[in-house]
One Martini backbone bead per residue (centre of mass of N, CA, C, O) as a GRO file, in nm:
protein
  404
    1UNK     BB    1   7.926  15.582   9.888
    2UNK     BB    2   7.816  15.407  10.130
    3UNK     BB    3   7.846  15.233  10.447
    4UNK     BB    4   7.745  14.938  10.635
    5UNK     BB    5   7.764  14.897  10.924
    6UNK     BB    6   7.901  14.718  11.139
    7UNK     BB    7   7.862  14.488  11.370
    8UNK     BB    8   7.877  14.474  11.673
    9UNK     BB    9   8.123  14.357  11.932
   10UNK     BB   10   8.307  14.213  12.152
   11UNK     BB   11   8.509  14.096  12.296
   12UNK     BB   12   8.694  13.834  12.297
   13UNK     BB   13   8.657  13.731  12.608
   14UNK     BB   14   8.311  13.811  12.596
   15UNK     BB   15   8.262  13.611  12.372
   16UNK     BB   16   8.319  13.368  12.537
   17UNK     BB   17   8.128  13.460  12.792
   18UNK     BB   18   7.880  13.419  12.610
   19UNK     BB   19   7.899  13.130  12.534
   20UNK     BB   20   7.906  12.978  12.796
   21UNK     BB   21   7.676  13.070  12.924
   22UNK     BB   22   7.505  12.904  12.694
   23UNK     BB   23   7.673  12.601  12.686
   24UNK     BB   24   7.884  12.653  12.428
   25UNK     BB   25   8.076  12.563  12.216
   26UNK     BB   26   8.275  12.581  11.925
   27UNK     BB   27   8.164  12.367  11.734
   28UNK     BB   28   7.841  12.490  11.814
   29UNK     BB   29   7.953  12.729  11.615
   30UNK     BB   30   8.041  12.635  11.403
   31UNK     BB   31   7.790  12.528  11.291
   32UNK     BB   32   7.604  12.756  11.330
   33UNK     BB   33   7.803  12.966  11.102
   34UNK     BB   34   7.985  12.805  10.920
   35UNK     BB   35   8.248  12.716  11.037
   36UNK     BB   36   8.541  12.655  11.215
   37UNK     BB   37   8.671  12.600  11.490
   38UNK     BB   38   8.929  12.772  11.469
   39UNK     BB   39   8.783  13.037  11.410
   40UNK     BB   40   8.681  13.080  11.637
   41UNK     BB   41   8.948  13.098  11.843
   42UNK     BB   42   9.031  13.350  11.665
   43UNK     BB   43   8.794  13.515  11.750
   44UNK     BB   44   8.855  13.475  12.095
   45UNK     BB   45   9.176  13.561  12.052
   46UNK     BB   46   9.176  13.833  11.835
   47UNK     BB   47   9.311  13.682  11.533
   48UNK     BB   48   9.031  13.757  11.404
   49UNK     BB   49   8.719  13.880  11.191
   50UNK     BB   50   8.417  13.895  11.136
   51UNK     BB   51   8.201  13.909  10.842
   52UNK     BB   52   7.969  13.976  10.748
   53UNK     BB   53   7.705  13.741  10.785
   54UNK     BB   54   7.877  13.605  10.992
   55UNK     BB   55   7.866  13.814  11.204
   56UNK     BB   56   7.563  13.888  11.256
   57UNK     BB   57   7.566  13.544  11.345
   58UNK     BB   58   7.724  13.565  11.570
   59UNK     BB   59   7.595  13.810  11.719
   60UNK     BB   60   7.346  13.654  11.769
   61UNK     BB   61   7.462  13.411  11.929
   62UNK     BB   62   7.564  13.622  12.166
   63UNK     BB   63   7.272  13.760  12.208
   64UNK     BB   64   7.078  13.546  12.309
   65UNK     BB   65   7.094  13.598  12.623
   66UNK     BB   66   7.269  13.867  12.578
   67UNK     BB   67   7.344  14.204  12.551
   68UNK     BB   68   7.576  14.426  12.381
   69UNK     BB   69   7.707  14.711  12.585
   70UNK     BB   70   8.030  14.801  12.640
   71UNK     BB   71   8.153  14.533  12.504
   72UNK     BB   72   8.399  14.584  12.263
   73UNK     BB   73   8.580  14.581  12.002
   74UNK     BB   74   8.885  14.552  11.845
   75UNK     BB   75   9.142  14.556  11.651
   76UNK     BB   76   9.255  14.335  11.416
   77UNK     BB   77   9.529  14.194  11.382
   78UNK     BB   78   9.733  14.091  11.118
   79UNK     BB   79   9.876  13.955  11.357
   80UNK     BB   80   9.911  13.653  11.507
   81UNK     BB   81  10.043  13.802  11.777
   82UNK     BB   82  10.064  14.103  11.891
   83UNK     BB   83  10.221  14.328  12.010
   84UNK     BB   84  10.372  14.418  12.299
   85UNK     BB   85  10.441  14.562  12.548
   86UNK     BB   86  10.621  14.645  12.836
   87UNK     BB   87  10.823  14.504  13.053
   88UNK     BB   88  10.781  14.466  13.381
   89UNK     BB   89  11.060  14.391  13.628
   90UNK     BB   90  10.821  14.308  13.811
   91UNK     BB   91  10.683  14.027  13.917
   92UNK     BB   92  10.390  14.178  13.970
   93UNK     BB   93  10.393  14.239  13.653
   94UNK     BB   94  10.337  13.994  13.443
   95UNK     BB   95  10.115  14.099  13.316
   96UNK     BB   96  10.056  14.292  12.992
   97UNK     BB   97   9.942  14.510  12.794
   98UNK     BB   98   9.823  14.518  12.502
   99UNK     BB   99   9.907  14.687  12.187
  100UNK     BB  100   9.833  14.772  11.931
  101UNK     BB  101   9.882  14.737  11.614
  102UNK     BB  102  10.034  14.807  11.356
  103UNK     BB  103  10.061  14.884  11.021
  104UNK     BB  104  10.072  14.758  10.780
  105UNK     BB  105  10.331  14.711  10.488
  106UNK     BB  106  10.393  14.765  10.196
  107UNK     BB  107  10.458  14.607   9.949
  108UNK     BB  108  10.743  14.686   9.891
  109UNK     BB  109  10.856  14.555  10.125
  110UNK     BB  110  10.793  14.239  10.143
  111UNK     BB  111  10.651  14.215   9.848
  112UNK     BB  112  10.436  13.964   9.692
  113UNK     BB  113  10.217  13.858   9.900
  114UNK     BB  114  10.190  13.907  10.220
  115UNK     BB  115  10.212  13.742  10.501
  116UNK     BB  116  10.229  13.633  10.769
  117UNK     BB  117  10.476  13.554  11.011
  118UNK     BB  118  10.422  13.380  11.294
  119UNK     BB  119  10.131  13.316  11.360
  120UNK     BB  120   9.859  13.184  11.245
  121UNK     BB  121   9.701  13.195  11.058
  122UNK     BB  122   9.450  13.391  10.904
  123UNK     BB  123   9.139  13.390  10.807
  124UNK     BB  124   8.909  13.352  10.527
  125UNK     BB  125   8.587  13.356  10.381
  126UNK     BB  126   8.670  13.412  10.098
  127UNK     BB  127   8.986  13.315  10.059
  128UNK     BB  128   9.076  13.052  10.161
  129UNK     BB  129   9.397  12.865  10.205
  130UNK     BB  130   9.489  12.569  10.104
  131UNK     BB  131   9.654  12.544  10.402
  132UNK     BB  132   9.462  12.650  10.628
  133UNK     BB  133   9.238  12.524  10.549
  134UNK     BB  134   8.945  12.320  10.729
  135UNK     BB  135   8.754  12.084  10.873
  136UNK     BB  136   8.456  12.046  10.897
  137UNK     BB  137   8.298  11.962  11.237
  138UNK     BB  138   8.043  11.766  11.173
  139UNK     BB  139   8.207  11.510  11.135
  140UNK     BB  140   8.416  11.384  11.275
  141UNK     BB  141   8.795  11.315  11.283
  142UNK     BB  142   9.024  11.158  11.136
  143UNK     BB  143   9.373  11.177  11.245
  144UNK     BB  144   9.428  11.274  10.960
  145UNK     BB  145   9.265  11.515  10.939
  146UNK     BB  146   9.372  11.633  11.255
  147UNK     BB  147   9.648  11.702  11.136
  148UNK     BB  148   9.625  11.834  10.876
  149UNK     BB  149   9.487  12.079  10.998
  150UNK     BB  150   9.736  12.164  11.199
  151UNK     BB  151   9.944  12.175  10.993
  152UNK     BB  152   9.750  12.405  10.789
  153UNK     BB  153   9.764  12.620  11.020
  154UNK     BB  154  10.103  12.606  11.149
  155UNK     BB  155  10.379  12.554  10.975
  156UNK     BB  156  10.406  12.850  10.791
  157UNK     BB  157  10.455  12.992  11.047
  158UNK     BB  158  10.687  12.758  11.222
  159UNK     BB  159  10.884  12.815  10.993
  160UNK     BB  160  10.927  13.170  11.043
  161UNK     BB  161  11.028  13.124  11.354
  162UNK     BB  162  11.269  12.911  11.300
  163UNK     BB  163  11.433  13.126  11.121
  164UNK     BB  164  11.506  13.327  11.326
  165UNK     BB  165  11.647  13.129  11.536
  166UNK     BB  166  11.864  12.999  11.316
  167UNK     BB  167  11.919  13.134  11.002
  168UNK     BB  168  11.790  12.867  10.893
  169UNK     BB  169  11.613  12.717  10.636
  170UNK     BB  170  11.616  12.393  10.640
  171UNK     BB  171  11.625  12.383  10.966
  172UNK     BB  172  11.318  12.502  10.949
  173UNK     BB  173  11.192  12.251  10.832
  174UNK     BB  174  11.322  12.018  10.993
  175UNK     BB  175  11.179  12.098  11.255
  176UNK     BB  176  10.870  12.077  11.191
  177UNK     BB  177  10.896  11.785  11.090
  178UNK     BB  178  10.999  11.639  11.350
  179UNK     BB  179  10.734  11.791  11.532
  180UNK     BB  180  10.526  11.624  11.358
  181UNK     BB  181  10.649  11.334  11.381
  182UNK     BB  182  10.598  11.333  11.667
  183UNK     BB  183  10.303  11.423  11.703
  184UNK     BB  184  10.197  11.157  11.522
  185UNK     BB  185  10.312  10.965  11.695
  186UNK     BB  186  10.161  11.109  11.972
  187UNK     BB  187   9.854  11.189  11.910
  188UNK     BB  188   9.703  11.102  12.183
  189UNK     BB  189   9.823  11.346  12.338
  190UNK     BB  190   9.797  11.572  12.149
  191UNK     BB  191   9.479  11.563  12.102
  192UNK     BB  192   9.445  11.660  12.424
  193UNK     BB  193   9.588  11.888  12.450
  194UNK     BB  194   9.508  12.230  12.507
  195UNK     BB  195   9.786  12.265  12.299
  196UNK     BB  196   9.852  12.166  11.990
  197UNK     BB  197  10.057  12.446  11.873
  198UNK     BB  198  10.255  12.429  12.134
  199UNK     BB  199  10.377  12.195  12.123
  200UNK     BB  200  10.507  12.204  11.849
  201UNK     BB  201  10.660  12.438  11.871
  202UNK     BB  202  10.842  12.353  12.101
  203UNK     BB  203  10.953  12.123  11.955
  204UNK     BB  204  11.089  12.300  11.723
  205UNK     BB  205  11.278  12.481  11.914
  206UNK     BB  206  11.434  12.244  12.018
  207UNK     BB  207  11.559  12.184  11.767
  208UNK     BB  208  11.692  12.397  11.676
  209UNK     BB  209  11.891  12.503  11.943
  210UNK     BB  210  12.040  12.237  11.915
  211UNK     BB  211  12.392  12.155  11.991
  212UNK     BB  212  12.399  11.937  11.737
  213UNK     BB  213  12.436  12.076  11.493
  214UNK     BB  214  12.730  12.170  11.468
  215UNK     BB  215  12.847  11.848  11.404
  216UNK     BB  216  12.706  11.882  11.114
  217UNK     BB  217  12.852  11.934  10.781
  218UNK     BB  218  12.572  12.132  10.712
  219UNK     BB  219  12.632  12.360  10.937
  220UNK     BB  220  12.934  12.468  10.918
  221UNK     BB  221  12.779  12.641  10.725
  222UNK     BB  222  12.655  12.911  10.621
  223UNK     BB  223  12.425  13.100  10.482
  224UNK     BB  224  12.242  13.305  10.351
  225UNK     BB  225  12.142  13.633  10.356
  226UNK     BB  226  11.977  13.833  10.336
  227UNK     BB  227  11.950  14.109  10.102
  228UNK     BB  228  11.823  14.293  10.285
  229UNK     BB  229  12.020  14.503  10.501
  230UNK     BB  230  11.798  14.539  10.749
  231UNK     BB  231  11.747  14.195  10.773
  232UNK     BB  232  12.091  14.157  10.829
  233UNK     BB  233  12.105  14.277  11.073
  234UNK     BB  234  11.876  14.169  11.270
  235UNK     BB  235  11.963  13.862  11.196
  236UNK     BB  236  12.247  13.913  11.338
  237UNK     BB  237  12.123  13.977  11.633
  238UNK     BB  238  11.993  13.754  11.671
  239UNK     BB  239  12.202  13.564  11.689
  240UNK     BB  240  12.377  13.710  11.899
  241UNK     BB  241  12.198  13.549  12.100
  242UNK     BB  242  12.113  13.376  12.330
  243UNK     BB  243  11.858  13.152  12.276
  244UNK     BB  244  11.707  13.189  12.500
  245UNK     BB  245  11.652  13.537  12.443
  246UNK     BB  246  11.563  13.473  12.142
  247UNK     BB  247  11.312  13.310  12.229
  248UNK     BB  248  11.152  13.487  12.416
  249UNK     BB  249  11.122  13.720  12.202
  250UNK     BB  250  10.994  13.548  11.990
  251UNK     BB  251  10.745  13.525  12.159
  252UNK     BB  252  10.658  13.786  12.257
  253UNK     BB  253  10.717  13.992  12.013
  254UNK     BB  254  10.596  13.774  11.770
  255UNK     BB  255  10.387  13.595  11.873
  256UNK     BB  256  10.226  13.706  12.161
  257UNK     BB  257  10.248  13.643  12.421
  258UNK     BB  258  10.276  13.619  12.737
  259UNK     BB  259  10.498  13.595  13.004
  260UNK     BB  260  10.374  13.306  13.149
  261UNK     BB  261  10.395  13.156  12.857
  262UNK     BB  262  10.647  13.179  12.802
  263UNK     BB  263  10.769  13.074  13.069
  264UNK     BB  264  10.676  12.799  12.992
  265UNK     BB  265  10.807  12.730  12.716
  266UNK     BB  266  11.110  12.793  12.830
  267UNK     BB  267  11.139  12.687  13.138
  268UNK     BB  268  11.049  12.933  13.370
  269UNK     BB  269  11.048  13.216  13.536
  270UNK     BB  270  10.887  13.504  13.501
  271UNK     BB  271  11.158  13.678  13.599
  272UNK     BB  272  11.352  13.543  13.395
  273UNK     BB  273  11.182  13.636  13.152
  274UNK     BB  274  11.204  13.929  13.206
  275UNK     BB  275  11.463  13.966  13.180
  276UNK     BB  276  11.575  13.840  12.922
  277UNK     BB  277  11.385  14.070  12.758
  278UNK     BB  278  11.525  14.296  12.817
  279UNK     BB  279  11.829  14.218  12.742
  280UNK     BB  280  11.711  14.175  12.400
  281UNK     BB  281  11.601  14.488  12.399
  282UNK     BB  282  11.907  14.598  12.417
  283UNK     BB  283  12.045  14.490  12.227
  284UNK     BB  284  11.864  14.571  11.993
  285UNK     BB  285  11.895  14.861  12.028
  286UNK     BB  286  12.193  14.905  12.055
  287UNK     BB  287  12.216  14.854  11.772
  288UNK     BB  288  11.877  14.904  11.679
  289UNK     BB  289  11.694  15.212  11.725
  290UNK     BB  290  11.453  15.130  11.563
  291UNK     BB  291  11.405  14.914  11.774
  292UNK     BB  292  11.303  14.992  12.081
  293UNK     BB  293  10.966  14.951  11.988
  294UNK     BB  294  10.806  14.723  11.984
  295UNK     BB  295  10.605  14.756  11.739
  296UNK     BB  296  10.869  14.758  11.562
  297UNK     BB  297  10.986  14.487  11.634
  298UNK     BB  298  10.732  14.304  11.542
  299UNK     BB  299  10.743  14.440  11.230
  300UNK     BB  300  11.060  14.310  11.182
  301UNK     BB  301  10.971  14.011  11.219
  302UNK     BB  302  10.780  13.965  11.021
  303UNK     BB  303  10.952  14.111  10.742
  304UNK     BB  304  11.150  13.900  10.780
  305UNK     BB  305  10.971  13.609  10.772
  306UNK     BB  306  10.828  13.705  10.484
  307UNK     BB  307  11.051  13.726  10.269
  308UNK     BB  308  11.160  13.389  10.249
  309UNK     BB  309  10.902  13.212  10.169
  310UNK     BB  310  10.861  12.973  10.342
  311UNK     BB  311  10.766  12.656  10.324
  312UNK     BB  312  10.621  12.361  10.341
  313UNK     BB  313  10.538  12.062  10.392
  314UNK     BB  314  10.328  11.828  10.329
  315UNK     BB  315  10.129  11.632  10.552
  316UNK     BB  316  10.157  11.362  10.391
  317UNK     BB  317  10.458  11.359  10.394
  318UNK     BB  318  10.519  11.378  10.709
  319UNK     BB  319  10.345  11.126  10.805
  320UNK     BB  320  10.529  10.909  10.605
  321UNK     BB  321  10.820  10.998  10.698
  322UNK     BB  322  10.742  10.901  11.027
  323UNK     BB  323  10.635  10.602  10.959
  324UNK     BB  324  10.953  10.540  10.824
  325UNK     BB  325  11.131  10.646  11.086
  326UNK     BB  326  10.964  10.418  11.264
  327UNK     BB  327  11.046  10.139  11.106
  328UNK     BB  328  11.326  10.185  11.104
  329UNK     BB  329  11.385  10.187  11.411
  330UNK     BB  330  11.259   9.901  11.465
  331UNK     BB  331  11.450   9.755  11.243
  332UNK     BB  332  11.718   9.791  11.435
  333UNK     BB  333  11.595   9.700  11.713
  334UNK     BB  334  11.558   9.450  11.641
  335UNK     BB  335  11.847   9.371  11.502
  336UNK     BB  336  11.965   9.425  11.772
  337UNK     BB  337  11.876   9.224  11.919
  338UNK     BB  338  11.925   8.984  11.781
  339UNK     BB  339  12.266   9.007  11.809
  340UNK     BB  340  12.260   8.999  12.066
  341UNK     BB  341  12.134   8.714  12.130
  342UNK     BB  342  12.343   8.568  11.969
  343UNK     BB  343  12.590   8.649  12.164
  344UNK     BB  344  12.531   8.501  12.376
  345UNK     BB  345  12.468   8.259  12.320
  346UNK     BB  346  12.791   8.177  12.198
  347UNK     BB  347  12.916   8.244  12.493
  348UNK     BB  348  12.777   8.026  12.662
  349UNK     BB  349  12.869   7.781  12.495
  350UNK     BB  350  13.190   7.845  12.457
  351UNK     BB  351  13.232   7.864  12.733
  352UNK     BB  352  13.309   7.758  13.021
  353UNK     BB  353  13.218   7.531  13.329
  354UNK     BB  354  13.452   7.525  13.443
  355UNK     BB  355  13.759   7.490  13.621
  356UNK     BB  356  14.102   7.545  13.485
  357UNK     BB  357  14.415   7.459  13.553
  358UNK     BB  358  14.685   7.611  13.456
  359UNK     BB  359  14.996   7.517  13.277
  360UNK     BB  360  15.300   7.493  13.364
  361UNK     BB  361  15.577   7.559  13.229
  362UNK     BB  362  15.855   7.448  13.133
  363UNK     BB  363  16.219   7.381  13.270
  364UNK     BB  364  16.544   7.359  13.276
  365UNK     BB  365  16.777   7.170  13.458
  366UNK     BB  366  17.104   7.161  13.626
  367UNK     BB  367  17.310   6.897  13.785
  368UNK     BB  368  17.118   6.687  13.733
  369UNK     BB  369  17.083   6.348  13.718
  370UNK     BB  370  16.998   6.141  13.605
  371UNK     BB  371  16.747   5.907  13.560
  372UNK     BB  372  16.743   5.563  13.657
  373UNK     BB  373  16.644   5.251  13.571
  374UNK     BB  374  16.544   4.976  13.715
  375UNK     BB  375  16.714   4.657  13.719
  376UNK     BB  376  16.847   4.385  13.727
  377UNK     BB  377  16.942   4.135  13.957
  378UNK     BB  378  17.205   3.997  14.112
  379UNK     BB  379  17.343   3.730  14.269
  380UNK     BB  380  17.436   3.887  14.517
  381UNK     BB  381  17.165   4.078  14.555
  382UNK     BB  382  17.017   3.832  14.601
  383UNK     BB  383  17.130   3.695  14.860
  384UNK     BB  384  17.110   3.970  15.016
  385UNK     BB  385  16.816   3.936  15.048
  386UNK     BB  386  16.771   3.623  15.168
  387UNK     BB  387  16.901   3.691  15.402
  388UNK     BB  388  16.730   3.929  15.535
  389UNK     BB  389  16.493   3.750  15.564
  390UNK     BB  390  16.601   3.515  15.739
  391UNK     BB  391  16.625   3.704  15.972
  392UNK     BB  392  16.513   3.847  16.196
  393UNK     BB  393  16.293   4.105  16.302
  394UNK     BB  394  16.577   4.269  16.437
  395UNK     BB  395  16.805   4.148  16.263
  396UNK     BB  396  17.076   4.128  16.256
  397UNK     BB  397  17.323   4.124  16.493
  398UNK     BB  398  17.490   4.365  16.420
  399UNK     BB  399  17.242   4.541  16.456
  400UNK     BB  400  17.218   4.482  16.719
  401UNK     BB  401  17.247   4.608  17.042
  402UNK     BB  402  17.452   4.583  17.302
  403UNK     BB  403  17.533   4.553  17.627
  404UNK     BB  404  17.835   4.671  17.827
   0.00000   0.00000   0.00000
């Protein structure tokens, strides 16, 4: 039985520049071809493919203008951000050539029913996944619909980068519904970013490798480490690495970003993110020389993020949790303004309004006389009070001077 052969396609790149050519958005290529705007998108930055009656119908799409004669499609990589090349040392060479993609490894190394392991799930569409899928956008949708569709795209994906990075599995969780609990806080912001999925995962990395969770009583106790001795060597080596290098290996060589965008992440410049990847992946070399290769060890952070099955909570779990830690937030801060407004008011009411000095201790003195209170005079007192008055005003003769 023979193959009909698949209709070709553009590369990535070119397929954007076809739409663009046409003055086409990625809505109206998604309602022309029936998928959603997400589908679109992974189709132009080359993490998945079109099959069957979709591929055609796409294909006439973006040939409707001009014919497709070049630029053919790449293969496409299994995880979505596949392994990139070696990093050029030199600041001139920040751009890197991505690399193909490794063979997906067989069902008996990752468990059964492996899934994609690090940047957001590829879609299918014979048989797209109730948490992947998306609603499609023919008509407007309203915040909740558009949040909805964001975590249930990112969130799976975004827990099991975060529990490399962190090594732990709860706090794998709890960072990116943290992420998500901010996303829909503030989501007229992210819903205009030019990328909300990016906004996100940034939001994410930086909860998780905050140093304060060091002094919570449940973070100061290890987890179990994985099963396999394998997953337990390299997610040790990772561990041992500083975060930012950490973080580093893990955009570029994890999620598939490029050097430019990596180090716009980290908040770097390109040569200092391009020195932190080449360091951590000699550190990683140098522990386990059978990772020197990067594409060999971007399948081994799939198939470590990929084994521990790592779940993510419901959309609207994660929106509601929010929503009740924005009220209590909020009646926290009324509840503390109401107590100081009243400790002020008391202490204006109670304060004094003058100065008022303070009264000296009495003190005992001794050696000093009674003081005696003025009596009745006596009758020799009155005459000679009397005789006083009436004498001249110089007094007595006896007391005027005379001279000599």
């Amino acid at each position: 039985m023979t193959r009909t052969p698949e209709t070709p396609l553009p590369s990535p790149k070119e397929r954007r520049r076809l739409r663009e050519a046409q003055s086409l958005s990625q809505a109206d290529v998604a309602a022309a071809v029936g998928v959603t705007r997400a589908t679109v998108r992974s189709w132009e930055n080359g993490s998945t493919t079109p099959r069957g009656s979709k591929r055609d119908a796409y294909a006439r799409l973006l040939t409707g203008a001009e014919e497709v004669t070049a630029h053919q499609e790449n293969p496409a990589p299994v995880l979505v951000g596949a392994a990139t090349g070696p990093v050029q040392a030199s600041p001139d060479h920040a751009e890197t050539t991505p690399e193909p993609p490794s063979e997906t490894p067989p069902a008996s190394e990752l468990g059964p029913e492996p899934k994609p392991a690090l940047g957001p799930e590829p879609q299918s569409e014979l048989s797209p996944g109730p948490e992947a899928e998306l609603e499609p956008l023919s008509a407007p949708l309203t915040p909740d619909q558009a949040f909805d569709a964001l975590y249930a795209f990112c969130a799976p994906a975004l827990v099991r980068q975060t529990y490399l990075l962190t090594g732990r599995r709860e706090l794998a969780r709890e960072s990116v519904e943290r992420a998500f609990q901010l996303a829909w806080h503030r989501w007229p912001e992210v819903a205009m970013d030019r990328d909300p999925a990016g906004w996100v995962r940034a939001t994410a990395h930086e909860f998780a490798l905050s140093p304060w969770h060091r002094l919570r009583p449940r973070h100061r106790n290890p987890e179990p480490p994985p099963t396999a001795p394998a997953d337990r060597a390299l997610l040790d080596v990772l561990l041992q690495l500083p975060p930012v290098y950490r973080r580093t290996l893990l955009l570029y060589d994890g999620v598939g970003l490029d050097l430019p965008e990596t180090a716009a992440e980290t908040e770097a410049s390109t040569p200092a993110a391009a020195n932190r990847l080449l360091h951590a992946r000699e550190a990683v070399a140098k522990r386990l020389p059978e990772l020197a290769e990067p594409k060999a060890l971007h399948r081994r952070l799939a198939e470590v993020a990929s084994a521990e099955r790592l779940r993510a909570a419901k959309p609207t779990t994660v929106r509601w949790g929010g929503e009740q830690r924005a009220r209590q937030w909020t009646r926290a801060a009324i509840a503390f303004t109401i107590v100081l407004i009243g400790a002020t008011t008391l202490t204006l009411r109670t304060a004094p309004d003058h100065y008022e000095p303070p009264l000296a201790p009495g003190a005992s003195v001794r050696g000093v006389p009674p003081r005696v209170a003025p009596g009745p005079l006596s009758a020799q007192e009155l005459a000679l009070r009397a005789k006083l008055k009436a004498e001249t005003v110089s007094g007595p003769e006896r007391l005027v001077p005379e001279p000599g």
